[in-house]
N, C-alpha and C positions, 0 to 999 in steps of 0.2 A: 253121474252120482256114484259115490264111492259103494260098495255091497256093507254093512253093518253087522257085524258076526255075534250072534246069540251068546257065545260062548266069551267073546272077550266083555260083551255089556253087562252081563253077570259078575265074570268077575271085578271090574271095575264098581260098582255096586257092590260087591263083599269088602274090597277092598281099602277103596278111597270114595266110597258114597257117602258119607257124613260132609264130604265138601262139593257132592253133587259130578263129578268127575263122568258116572254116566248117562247122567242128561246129557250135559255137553258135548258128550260124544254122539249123543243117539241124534240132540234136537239142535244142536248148534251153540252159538253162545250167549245167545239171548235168551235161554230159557228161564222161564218167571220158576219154577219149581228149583231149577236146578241154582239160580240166585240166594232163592229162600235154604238151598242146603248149605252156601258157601255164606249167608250172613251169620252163620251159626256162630262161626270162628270169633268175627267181633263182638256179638252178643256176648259170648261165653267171656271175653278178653273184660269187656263193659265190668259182669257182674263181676269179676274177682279184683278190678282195679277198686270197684266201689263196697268190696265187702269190709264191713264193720263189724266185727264179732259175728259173724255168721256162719257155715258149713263152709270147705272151700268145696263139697260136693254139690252145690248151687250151680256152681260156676261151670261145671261141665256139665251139668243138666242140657242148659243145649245143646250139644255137642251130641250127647247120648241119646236122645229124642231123635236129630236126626242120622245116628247112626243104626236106629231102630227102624224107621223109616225108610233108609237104604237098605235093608235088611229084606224088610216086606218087598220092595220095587224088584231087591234080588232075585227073592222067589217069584213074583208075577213074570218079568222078562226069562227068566229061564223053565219057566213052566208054559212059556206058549208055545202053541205047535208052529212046527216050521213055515206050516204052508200060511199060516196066518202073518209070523213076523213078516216073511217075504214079500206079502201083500203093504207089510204095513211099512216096512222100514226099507224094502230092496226094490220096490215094484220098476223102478229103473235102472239098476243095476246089471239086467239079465244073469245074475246067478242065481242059483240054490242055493237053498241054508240044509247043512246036514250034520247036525247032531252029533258029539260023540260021547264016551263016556265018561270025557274031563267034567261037561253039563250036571252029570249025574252026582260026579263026588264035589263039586259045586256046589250043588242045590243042598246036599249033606251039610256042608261044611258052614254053609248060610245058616240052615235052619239052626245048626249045634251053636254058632254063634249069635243068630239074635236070638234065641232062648236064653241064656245062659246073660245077655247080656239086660234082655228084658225081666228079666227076673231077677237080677241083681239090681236093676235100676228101682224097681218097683219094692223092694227089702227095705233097700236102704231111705227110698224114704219114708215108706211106712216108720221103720225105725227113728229117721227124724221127727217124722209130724208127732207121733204118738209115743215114746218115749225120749227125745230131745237129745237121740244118739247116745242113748245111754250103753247101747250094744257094741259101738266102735266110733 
């Protein structure tokens, strides 16, 4: 069994986790979670073929839901201590996991972007439901 590196499943999660990239890596390809991030894509593709007068910010509503979501997994995976991933993802691998300070501005770089992204998601549709995009 291959060793699973803290630091690349994190970034794979900051990066390309809206299409579940580090499920896959962590659980294989049959992951039911990591599925649910990759259906986002047609979802999102669904609402904008079928919008009729509506936001086209609908349409990446999924997309952004699960970019928030890889967000949170970012920080869960790279917030756990070493000795525990190794139990959980290397227990056969015979390595160590050992941390360094890429983890660190990682974890930074996660939180600055689903903040920023979560809070932009959640504006804008406050601004839809309740004044009908009258703000942009």
């Amino acid at each position: 069994m291959a060793h699973k590196n803290k630091t690349l499943a994190t970034a794979l999660a900051l990066t390309l986790g809206s299409l579940g990239i580090h499920r896959f890596y962590l659980h294989g390809g049959v992951d039911k979670l990591g599925l649910l991030h990759v259906s986002s894509l047609p979802i999102a593709g669904l609402i904008f073929s079928n919008m009729n007068g509506i936001n086209p910010f609908y349409a990446l509503l999924p997309l952004l839901i699960s970019a928030i979501a890889a967000c949170i997994e970012a920080l869960a995976l790279g917030l756990t201590p070493d000795e525990k991933w190794d139990a959980r993802f290397n227990a056969a691998s015979g390595a160590r996991s050992d941390s360094s300070w890429i983890l660190a501005l990682l974890l930074v770089s996660t939180l600055l972007v689903g903040a920023t992204v979560l809070i932009g998601t959640i504006s804008r549709l406050f601004d839809l439901m309740f004044t009908g995009g009258a703000y942009g």
